[in-house]
N, C-alpha and C positions, 0 to 999 in steps of 0.2 A: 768690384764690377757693378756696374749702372744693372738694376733688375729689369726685369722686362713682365710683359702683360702674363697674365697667370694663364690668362683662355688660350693664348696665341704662343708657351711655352716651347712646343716640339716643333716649330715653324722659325723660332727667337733665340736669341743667343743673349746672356749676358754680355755687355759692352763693355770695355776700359773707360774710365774717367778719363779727363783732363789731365789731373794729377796723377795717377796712373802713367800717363805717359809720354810728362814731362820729367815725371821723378824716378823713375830706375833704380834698384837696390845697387845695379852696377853702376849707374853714374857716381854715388851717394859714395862707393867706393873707388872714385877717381879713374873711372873707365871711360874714355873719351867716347863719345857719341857715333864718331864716324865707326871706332872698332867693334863698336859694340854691334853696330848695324850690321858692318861686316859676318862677326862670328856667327849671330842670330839667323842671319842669311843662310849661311855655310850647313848652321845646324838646321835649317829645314830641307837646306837639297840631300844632307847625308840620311834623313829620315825619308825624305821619297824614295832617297837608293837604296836605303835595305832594303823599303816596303816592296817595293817592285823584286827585288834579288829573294825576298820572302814569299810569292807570289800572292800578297797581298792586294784585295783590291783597292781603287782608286780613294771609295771612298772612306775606308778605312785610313791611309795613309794621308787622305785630305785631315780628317778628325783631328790624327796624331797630331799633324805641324799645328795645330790650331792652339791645341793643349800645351806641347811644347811651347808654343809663342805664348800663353795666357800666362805661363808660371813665369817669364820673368818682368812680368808688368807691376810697377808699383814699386817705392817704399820697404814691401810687406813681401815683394817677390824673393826670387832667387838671383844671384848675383853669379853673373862668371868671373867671382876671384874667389866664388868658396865652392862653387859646382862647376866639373867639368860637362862641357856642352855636349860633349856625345855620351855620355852617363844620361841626361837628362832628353837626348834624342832618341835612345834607346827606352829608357822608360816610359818617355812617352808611347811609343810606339807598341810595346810590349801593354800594357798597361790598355791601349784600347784596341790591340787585338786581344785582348781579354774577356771583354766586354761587349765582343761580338758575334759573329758566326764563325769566326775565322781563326780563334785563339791560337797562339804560337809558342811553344815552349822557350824557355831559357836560354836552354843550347843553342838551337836555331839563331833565335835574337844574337846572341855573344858572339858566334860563329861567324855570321854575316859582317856583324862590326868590325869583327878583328880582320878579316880580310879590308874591307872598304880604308880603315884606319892603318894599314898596311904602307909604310911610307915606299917600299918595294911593289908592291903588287895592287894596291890602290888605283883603280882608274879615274879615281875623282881630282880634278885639275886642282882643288885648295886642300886637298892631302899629300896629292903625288906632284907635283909641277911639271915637272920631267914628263909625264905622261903613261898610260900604262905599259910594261918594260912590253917587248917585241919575245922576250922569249920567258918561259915560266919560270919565277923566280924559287928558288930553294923553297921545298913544304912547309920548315920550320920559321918563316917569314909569312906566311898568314894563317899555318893549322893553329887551332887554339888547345893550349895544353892541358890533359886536366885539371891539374894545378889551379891556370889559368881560367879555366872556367867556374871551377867550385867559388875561389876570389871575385870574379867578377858575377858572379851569380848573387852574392850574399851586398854590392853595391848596385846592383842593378835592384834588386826588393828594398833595400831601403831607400834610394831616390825616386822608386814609386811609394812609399809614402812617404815621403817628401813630397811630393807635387800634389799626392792627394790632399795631402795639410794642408799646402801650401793654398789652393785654389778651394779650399772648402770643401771637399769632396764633390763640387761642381763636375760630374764630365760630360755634361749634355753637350753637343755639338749638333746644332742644324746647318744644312749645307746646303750652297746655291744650285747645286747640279741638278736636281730632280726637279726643283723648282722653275730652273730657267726654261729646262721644257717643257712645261707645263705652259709657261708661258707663251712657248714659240707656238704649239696648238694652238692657241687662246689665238694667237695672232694671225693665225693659218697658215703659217711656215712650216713647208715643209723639205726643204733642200738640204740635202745630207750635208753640205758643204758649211752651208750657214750652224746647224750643230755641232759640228766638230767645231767649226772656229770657237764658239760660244764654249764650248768646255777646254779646251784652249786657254783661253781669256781668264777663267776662273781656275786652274789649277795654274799657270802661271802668277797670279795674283797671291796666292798663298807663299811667293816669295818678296812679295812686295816692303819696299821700305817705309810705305808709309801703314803699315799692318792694317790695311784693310780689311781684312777677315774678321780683326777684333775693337774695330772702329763702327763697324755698317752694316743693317741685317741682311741676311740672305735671300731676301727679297731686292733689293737695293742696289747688290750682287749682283744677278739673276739679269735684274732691267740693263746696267750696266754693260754686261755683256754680251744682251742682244743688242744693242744699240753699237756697240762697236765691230759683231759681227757682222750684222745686217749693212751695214755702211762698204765696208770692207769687200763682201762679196756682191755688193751691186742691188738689194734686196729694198723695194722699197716696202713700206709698212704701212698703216692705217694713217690719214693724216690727220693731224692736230696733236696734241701732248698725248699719247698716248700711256707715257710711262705715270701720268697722276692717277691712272687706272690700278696699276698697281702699287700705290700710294709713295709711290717716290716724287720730290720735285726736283723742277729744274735744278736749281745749285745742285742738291746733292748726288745728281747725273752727273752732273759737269764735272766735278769733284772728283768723282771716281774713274768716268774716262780720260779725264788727266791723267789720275794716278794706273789707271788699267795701262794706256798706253806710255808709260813713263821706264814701267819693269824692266822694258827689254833694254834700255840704254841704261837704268841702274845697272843688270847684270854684265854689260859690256864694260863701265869703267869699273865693278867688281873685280872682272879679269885681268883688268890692264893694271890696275892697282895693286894687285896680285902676284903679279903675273913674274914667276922663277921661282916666288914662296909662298910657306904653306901656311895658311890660316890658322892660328891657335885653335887647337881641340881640348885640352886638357888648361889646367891650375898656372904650372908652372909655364908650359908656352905664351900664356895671355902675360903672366908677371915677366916673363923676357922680353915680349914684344913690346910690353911698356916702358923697361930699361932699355931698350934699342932707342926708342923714343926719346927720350928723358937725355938719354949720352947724345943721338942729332939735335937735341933742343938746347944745349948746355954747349956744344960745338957751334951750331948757327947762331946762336945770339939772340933768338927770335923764340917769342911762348910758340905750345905747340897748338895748332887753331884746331879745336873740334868741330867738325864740319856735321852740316845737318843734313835731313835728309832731301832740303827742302831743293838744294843742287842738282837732285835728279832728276826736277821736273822742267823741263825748257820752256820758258815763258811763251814761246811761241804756241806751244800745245793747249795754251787756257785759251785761247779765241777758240784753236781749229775744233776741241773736244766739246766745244759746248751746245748742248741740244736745240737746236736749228738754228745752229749757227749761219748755215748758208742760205736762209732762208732771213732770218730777222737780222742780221749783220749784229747781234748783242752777247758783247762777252759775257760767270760765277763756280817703381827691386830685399828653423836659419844655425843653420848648421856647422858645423866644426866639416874643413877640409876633407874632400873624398880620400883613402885611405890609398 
């Protein structure tokens, strides 16, 4: 991770490098790009869904996905062919409600999973396909056993220190939320309409494919999605570059409301791509789904293309996201297999 200003620490996030986040412990182990993005995804919406079904707050469960996303960056990361993702969803999660006001015991954490991870009782589209069933399914189809739990209790502390190895015992997280409104004062915005969108904007982004959370500070953030709220609800703002105030520039405005407004048409061909089956959570599903692969690549004739994520961003959206645009007409990846 890129360090950052010592003075301006509790405000700054360590950033991934370049290599970081061209080189993947998963790619490095033949994990095609597109699935990886997939899983990665998957494993941030199952962390917002426990945190919420935990009555965790926001920005505790924002932290989580962030930590979750750091450890499988890099070379030096973690890999989803030697860690299952919801092992390392969980820990994340567990792990910085720890480390907060809000700590969550084990059970709780385990509990939670085994229900969401439930291919029966699962209301989550890339576990359950089929959808959540119409009537309660059998207790012994998401109670967890005790069995079951004392086992998974003793893989859940050891994938927290796995991650804390793994990241340096790094788990500072600064986050856009507090910041962007601070901002919006700063600007004299006061319409509840334009704040919701703005935290909107930003807790949506924590699912983003181009990992903006651990690319851009939370300042950068913050400007980003006033800027696309503000537009959106009709809100005009101070004029001239407003956003170099809070030291962002043009490009990397642009940059971001690309990628801000990009998310929601990633998460739609997510679903369609998806869409009857269920996204590898565990070791052995990610190694099937790549024999699935391998057997239609060896049947069609044809290598199998790993797709980037750079597909999800519609070229038309670089003119329309870029800060006054309408005004200047100017387009700018170590462990031995979980048990």
């Amino acid at each position: 991770m890129a360090q950052t200003n010592a003075g301006l620490k509790h405000l700054c996030n360590a950033l991934a490098t370049p290599d970081q986040l061209s080189n993947s412990s998963s790619s490095i182990d033949g994990l095609p790009s597109d699935l990886e993005t997939s899983i990665r995804c998957a494993g941030a919406q199952l962390t917002q869904a426990a945190g919420v079904l935990l009555h965790l707050s926001q920005d505790i469960i924002a932290q989580a996905i962030v930590i979750f996303t750091r450890f499988w960056l890099g070379a030096d990361g973690g890999s989803l062919r030697i860690y299952s993702v919801k092992d390392v969803s969980a820990a994340s999660l567990y792990l910085t409600a720890k480390l907060s006001f809000q700590p969550t015991s084990p059970r709780s954490i385990l509990n939670v999973y085994h229900l969401l991870l439930s291919r029966d009782a699962s209301p989550l589209w890339f576990v359950n396909p089929h959808g959540a069933p119409k009537q309660q399914p059998a207790a012994d189809t998401y109670v967890l056993s005790e069995g079951g739990y004392q086992a998974g209790r003793l893989v859940l502390l050891r994938i927290e220190s796995v991650i804390l190895r793994t990241l340096g015992f790094d788990t500072h997280v600064a986050l856009p939320h507090t910041i962007a409104l601070t901002y919006l004062q700063t600007l004299g915005v006061s319409k509840p309409a334009v704040s919701r969108r703005v935290l909107e904007h930003l807790n949506s982004t924590l699912l983003s494919p181009q990992l903006l959370y651990v690319t851009h500070q939370p300042n950068a953030l913050a400007v980003a999605a006033i800027y696309l709220a503000t537009r959106e609800e009709g809100v005009k703002l101070v004029d001239g570059e407003w956003w170099e105030v809070f030291d962002v520039d043009r490009e990397e405005l642009g940059f971001l409301v690309v990628g801000m407004r990009s998310t929601e048409g990633f998460m739609r061909k997510e679903t369609e791509t998806w869409k009857n089956k269920a996204i590898p959570m565990v070791i052995d599903e990610v190694d099937a789904e790549l024999e699935r692969r391998r057997m239609m690549d060896e049947d069609s004739g044809y290598g199998m293309e790993h797709l980037t994520t750079d597909r999800f961003i519609p070229e038309q959206l670089v003119h329309e996201a870029q800060p006054g645009a309408e005004d200047s007409n100017q387009v700018k990846r170590n462990e031995g297999k979980n048990e």
